[in-house]
C-alpha positions as CSV (number, residue, x, y, z in Angstrom):
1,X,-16.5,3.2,-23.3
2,X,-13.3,4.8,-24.3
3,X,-10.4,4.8,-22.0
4,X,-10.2,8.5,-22.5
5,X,-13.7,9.0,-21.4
6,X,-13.2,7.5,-18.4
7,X,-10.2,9.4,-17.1
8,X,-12.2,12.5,-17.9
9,X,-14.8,11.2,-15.2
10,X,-12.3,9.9,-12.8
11,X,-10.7,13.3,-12.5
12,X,-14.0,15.0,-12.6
13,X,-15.1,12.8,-9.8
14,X,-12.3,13.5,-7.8
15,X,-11.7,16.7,-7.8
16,X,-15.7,17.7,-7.6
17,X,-15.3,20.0,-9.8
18,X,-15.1,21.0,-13.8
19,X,-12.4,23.5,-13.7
20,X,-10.1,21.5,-11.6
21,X,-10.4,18.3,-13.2
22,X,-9.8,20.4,-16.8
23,X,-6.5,21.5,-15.3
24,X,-5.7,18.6,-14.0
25,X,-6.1,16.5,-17.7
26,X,-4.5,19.5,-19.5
27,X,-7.8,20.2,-21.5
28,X,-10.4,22.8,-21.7
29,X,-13.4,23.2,-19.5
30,X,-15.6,22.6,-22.5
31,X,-14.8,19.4,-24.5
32,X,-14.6,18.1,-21.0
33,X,-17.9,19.1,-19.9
34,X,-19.1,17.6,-23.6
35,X,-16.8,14.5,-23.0
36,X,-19.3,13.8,-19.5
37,X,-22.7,14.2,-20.8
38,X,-21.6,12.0,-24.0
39,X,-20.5,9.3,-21.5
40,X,-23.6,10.0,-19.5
41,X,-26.0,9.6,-23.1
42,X,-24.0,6.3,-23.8
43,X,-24.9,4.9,-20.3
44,X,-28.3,6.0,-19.9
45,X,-27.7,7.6,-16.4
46,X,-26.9,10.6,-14.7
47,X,-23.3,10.2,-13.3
48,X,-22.7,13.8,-11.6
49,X,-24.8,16.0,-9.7
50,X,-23.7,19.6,-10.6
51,X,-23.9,22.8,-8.8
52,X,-23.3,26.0,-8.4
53,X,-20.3,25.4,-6.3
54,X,-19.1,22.3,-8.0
55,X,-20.5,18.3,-8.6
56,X,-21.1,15.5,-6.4
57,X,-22.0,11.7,-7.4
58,X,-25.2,9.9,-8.0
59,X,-24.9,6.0,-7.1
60,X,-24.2,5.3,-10.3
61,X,-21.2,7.5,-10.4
62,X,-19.9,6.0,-7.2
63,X,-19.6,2.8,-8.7
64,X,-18.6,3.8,-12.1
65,X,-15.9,5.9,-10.0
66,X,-14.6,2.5,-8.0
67,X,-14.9,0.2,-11.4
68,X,-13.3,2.8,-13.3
69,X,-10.8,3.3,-11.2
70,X,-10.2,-0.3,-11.0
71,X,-9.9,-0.4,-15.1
72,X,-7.9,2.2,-15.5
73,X,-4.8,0.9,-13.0
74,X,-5.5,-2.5,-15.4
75,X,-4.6,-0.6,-18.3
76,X,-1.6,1.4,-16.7
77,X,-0.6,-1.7,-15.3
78,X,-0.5,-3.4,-18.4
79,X,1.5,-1.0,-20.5
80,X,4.0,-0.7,-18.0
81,X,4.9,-4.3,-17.3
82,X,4.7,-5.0,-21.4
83,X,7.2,-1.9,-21.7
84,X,9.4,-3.8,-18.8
85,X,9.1,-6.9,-21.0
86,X,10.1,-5.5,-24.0
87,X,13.2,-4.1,-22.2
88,X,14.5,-6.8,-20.8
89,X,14.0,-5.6,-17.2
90,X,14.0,-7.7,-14.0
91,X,11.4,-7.6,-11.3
92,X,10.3,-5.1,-9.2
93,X,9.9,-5.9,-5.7
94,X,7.9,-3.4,-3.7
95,X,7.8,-3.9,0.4
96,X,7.0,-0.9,3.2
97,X,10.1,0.5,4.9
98,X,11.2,-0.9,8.1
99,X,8.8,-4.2,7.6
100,X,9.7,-7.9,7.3
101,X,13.6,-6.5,6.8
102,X,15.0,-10.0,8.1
103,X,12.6,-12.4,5.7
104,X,13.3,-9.8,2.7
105,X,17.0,-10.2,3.1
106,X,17.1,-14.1,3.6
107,X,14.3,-13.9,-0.1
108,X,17.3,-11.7,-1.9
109,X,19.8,-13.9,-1.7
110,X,18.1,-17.2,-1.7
111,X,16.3,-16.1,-5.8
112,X,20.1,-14.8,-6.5
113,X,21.4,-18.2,-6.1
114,X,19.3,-19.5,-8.1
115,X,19.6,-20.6,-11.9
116,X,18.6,-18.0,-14.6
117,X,17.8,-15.6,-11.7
118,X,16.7,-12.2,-13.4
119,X,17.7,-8.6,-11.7
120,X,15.5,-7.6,-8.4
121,X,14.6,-3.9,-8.1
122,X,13.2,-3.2,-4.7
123,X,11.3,-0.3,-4.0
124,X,10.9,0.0,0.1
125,X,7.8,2.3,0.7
126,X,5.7,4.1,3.1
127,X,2.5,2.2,4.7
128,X,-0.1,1.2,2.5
129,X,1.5,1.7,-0.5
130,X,2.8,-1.5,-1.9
131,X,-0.7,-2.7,-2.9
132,X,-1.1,0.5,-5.2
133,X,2.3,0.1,-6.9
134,X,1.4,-3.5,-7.3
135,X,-2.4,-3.0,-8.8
136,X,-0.9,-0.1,-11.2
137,X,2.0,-2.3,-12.5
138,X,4.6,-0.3,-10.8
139,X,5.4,-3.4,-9.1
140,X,5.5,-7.1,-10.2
141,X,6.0,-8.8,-6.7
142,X,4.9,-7.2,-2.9
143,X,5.5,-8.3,0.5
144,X,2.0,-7.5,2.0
145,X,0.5,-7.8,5.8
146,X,-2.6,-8.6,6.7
147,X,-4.9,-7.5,8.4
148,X,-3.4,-3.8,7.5
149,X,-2.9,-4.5,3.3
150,X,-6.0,-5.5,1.4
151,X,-4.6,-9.0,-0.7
152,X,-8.0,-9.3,-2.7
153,X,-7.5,-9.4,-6.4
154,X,-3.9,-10.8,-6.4
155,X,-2.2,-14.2,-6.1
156,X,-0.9,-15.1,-2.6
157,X,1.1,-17.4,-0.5
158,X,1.3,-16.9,2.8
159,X,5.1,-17.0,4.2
160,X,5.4,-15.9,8.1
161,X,2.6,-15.1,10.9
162,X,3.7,-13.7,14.0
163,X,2.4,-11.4,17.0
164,X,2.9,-8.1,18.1
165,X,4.7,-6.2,20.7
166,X,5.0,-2.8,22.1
167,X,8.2,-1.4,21.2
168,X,9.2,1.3,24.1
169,X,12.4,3.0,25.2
170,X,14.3,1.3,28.0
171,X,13.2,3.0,31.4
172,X,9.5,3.5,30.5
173,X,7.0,2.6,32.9
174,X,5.6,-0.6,31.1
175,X,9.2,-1.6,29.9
176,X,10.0,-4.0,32.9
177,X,6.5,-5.9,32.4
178,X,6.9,-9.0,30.9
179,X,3.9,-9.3,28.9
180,X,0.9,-6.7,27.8
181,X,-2.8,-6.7,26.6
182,X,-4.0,-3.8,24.2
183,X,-6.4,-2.7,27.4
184,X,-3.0,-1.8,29.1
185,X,-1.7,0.8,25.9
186,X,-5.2,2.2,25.6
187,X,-4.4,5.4,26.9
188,X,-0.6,5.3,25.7
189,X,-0.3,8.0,22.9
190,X,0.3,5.5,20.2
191,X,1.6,6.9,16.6
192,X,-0.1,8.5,14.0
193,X,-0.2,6.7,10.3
194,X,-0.5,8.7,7.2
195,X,-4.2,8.5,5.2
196,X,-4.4,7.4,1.8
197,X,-4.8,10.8,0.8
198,X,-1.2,11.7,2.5
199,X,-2.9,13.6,5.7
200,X,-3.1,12.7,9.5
201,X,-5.8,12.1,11.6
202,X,-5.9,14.6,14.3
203,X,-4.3,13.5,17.9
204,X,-1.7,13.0,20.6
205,X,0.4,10.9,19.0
206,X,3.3,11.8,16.8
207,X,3.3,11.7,13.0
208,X,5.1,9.0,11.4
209,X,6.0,8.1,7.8
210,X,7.4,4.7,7.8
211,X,8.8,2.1,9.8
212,X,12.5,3.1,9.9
213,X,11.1,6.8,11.0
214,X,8.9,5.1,13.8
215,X,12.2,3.0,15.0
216,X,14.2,6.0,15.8
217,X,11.6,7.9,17.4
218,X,11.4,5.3,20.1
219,X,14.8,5.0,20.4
220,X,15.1,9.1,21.1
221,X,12.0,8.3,24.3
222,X,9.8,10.0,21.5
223,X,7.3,7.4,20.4
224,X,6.2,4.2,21.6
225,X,4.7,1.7,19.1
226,X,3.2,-1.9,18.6
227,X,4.6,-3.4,16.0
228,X,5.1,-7.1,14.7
229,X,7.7,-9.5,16.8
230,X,10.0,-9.4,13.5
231,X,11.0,-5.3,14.0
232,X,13.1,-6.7,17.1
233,X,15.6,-7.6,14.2
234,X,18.5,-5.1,14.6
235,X,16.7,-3.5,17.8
236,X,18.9,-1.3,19.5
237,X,20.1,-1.6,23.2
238,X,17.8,1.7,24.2
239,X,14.4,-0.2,22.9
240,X,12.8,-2.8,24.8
241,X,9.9,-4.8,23.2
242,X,6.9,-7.0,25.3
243,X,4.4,-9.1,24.0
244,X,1.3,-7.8,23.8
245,X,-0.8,-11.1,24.0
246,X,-4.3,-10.1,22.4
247,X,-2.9,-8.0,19.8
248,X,-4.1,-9.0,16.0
249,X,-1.4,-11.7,14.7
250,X,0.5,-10.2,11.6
251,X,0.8,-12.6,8.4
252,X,3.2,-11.2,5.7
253,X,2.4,-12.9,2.5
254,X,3.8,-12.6,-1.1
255,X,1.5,-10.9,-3.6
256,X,1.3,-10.9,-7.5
257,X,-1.2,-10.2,-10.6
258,X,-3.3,-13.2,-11.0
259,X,-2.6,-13.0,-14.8
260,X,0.8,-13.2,-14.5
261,X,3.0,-15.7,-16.4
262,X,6.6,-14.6,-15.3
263,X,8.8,-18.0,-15.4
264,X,11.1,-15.1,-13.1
265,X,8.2,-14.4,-10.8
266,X,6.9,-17.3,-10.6
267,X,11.0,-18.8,-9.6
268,X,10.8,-15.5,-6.4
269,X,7.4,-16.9,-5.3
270,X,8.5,-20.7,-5.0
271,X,11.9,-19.3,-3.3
272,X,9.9,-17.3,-0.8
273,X,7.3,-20.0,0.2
274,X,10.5,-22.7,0.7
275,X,12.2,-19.9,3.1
C-alpha cells in the first residue's frame, strides 16, 4: 500500500464525501475516485459505502481509517524529527496551558544545568492536544495527565499524582466548606471543554479553551472549576480552592516515542523523574 493511497482514503473517509476530500488533497474528483477502488482491488474489500448524497464506511474501512491514521502520523512524525536532526535542533517540549506550571518550571531549569544540555522549545497548548503533537512528531517530549490524556503507545515515567479541588471565587456559597465530594458540585454549572473536533458540547456551563482562560474566569465570579491541587500555584487572593475528596487523582507523567534514541531526551526524562 502506497503512502499516497492512503491519504486519499483518510480524507475520503473523513470528509464522507468525493468532492470534498478532492478539494481537500488538491486533486481531481476522478483519479481520486480511481486511486479508491484500486486500493479497494488490492485489499480484496469494499472500504466505502457510496451514495447519492455522499460515502460512509464498511468495518473494514473503519479500521483501515484508525490504522491508517495511525501510519500516516508515523511517517509525518518521522520526517519531521529526522529534518530536526539534521538541523541541529533541540527538543520540543509540548505541555497544556495552565497545567503542571510549577513542576515544568523546576524540569527547565534543572535539564539547563545540566552538561551538554541541548535547546528546549516548549509549546504550551489547549486540552488534549499534547498527545497529537507528540504522535505526529511535532513534539519530542509531553507532560501528559491521566486519566484525561491517553499515554498508550509512548514511553512513560510517572513524576507527580495529586487530587483535585474546586477552584471557586471567594464569597461563593461552597467557598467556606472545608472539604467537598463530587455529589456536592453535581448541579454546579461546571466548564465546558472543547471536542477533538474543536466544538462544544451543548450546556450551562461556560466555554473554555485552556487552563490560563479557566483561571481568570473564576477569578472575574464567572466560572467555577475542579482542577488538580497543583493550579493553587500562583492562585490569586479572589480564588479559594477545597478538596474535593472523591474526585479522580491526577498523575502527570512524561511521555516520549518508544523508538526514540535521543542521548538529549533521554538526559530531560532522567532530570524529570529525579525532580
Amino acid at each position: 500500500m502506497e503512502t499516497r493511497e492512503l491519504r486519499y482514503f483518510v480524507a475520503v473517509a473523513e470528509e464522507r464525501h468525493f468532492g470534498r476530500a478532492a478539494e481537500r488533497l488538491g486533486i481531481a474528483q476522478p483519479p481520486l475516485s480511481r486511486a479508491i477502488q484500486q486500493l479497494e482491488r488490492r485489499l480484496g474489500a469494499r472500504l466505502l459505502d457510496r451514495t447519492t448524497r455522499g460515502v460512509g464506511l464498511t468495518e473494514a474501512g473503519a479500521v483501515l481509517l484508525a490504522e491508517g491514521r495511525a501510519a500516516l502520523d508515523a511517517v509525518d512524525a518521522a520526517e519531521r524529527r529526522a529534518r530536526r536532526v539534521h538541523e541541529g535542533a533541540g527538543l520540543v517540549l509540548v505541555s497544556k496551558a495552565g497545567a503542571s506550571e510549577e513542576l515544568l518550571a523546576k524540569l527547565l531549569d534543572a535539564y539547563a544545568a545540566e552538561p551538554g544540555a541541548v535547546e528546549v522549545d516548549v509549546q504550551l497548548c489547549g486540552p488534549g492536544q499534547q498527545e497529537r503533537l507528540l504522535r505526529d512528531g511535532r513534539a519530542d517530549v509531553a507532560l501528559l495527565h491521566r486519566p484525561f490524556d491517553a499515554t498508550a503507545g509512548f514511553d512513560t515515567e510517572d513524576l507527580m499524582t495529586e487530587g483535585q479541588s474546586l477552584f471557586l471565587p471567594a464569597g461563593h456559597p461552597l467557598s467556606a466548606r472545608a472539604q467537598l465530594s463530587m455529589a456536592d458540585v453535581a448541579d454546579v454549572p461546571l466548564p465546558r471543554w472543547p471536542r477533538p473536533d474543536g466544538g462544544y458540547l451543548d450546556g450551562p456551563g461556560p466555554q473554555v479553551r485552556d487552563t490560563a482562560q479557566l483561571r481568570q474566569l473564576v477569578s472575574l465570579g464567572r466560572a467555577v472549576a475542579v482542577l488538580p491541587d497543583s493550579a493553587r500555584h500562583g492562585l490569586a487572593g479572589d480564588v479559594v480552592a477545597v478538596p474535593v475528596l472523591d474526585a479522580p487523582r491526577v498523575t502527570t507523567v512524561v511521555a516520549w516515542p518508544p523508538h526514540s534514541r535521543s542521548r538529549a531526551l533521554a538526559d530531560l526524562v532522567r532530570v524529570a523523574t529525579r525532580l
